[in-house]
N, C-alpha and C positions, 0 to 999 in steps of 0.2 A: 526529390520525391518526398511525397510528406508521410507521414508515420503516426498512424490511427489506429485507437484501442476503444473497445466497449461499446457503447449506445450512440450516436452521433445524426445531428440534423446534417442530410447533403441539400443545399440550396441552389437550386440551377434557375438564372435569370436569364428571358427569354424574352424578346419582342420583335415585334413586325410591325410593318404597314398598314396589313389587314386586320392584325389582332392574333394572339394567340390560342389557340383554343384549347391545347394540352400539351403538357410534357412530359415524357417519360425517361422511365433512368430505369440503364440496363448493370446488370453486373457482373463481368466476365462475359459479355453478348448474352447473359436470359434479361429477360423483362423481367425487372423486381417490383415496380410500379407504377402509376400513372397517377397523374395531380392537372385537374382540368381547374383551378382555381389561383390568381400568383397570390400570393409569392407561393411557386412552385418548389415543397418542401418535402423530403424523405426522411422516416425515422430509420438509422440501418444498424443495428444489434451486429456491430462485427465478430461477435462470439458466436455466432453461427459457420463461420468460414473459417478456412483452416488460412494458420499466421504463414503470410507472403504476400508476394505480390499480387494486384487484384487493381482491371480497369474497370473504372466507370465512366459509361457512357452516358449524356444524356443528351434526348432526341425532343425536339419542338415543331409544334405538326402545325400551321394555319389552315383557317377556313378553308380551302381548296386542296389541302394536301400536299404543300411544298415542306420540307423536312431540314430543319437545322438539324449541326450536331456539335456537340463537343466531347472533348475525351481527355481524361487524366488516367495517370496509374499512381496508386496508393500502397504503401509497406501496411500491411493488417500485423500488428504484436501485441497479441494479449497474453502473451507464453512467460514475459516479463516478470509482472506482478510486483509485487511486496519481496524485493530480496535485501534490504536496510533491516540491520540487527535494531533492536532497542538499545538503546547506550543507560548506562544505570550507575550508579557510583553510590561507596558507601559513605554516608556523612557523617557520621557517628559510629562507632570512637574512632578519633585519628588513630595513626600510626605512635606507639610507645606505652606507659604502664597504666592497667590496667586494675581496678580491686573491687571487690565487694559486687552492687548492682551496677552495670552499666547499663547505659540506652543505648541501644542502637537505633539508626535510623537510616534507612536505604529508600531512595528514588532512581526509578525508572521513565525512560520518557520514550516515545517512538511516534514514528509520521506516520501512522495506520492506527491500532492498539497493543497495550500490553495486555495479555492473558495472563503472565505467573510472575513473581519472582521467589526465588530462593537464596536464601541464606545459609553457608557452609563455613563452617570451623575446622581448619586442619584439613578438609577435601571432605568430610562427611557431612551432609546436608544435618541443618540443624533447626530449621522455620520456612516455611514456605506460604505463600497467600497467592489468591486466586485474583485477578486485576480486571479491569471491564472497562477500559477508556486510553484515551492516548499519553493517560500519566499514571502512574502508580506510589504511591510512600506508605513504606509500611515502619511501623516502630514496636518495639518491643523493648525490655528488661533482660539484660542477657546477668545471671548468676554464675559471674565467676568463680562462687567456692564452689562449685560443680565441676570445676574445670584443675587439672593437676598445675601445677608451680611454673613460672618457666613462659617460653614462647610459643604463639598458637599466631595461625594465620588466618585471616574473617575476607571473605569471599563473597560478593551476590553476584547470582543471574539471571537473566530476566530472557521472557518469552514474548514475541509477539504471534498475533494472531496466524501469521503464514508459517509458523515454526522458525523462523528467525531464533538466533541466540547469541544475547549480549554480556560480555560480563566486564565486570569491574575491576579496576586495580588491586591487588592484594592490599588488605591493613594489616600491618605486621605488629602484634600486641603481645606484651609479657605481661601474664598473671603475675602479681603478688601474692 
């Protein structure tokens, strides 16, 4: 059984002797259209129907009225969706010591879009940017003398467009 989402052409080929004059494609037994012209094509918007099972039939009439048919049944999943976190990793600064201005620099990537990522210091959010594409890099100057002596952990996570949430390995840095 085949497993169909969203908008889709159904194409039903059809021929006779005499010719054909139209064919119709039913779904779940109602009529959802007819195509008196080949190639005999349906546009069918599966987001109309609730996800499961679903026959289609489709029926080819000749000049006098003799009636072909054929019949499949299709899995309709559009409930699916986008459920891939964005995967984001920080590439600036590694892991170890840390002084003065550092750069950071964080990318995001994901197979739909990223909408956010954030950047957190020790579990408090400390930079956040707003994203529009299926990549994101953001960079900044992070001011370490703003920051007490000692070890501090640097975090990002990133959002895609379904609420997906990815986040990055810990970089584990001591201020000087």
């Amino acid at each position: 059984m085949q497993t169909v989402a969203g908008t889709l052409t159904v194409t039903v080929n059809a021929s006779d002797d005499r010719g054909v004059e139209m064919a119709a494609l039913y779904i779940d037994g109602v009529r959802f259209a007819d195509d008196l012209v080949a190639p005999y094509e349906f546009v069918w918007d599966t987001t109309a129907y609730a996800n499961g099972q679903h026959t289609l039939t489709a029926k080819a009439y000749d000049a006098v009225g003799n009636e072909g048919l054929d019949e499949i049944t299709v899995f309709v999943d559009n409930a699916s969706g986008d459920t891939t976190p964005p995967a984001v990793q920080i590439l600036s600064p590694p892991d170890g010591d840390v002084s003065k201005v550092v750069r950071v620099l964080v990318e995001a990537v994901d197979d739909t879009r990223v909408d956010q990522v954030a950047f957190y210091i020790d579990g408090s959010l400390y930079r956040s940017a707003a994203c529009d594409g299926p990549a994101c890099t953001i960079k900044f100057n992070w001011n370490t003398r703003r920051e007490s002596k000692g070890p501090h952990t640097l975090q990002a996570v990133a959002f895609d467009a379904a609420g997906n949430r990815g986040e990055s390995e810990p970089v584990n840095v001591n201020v000087k």
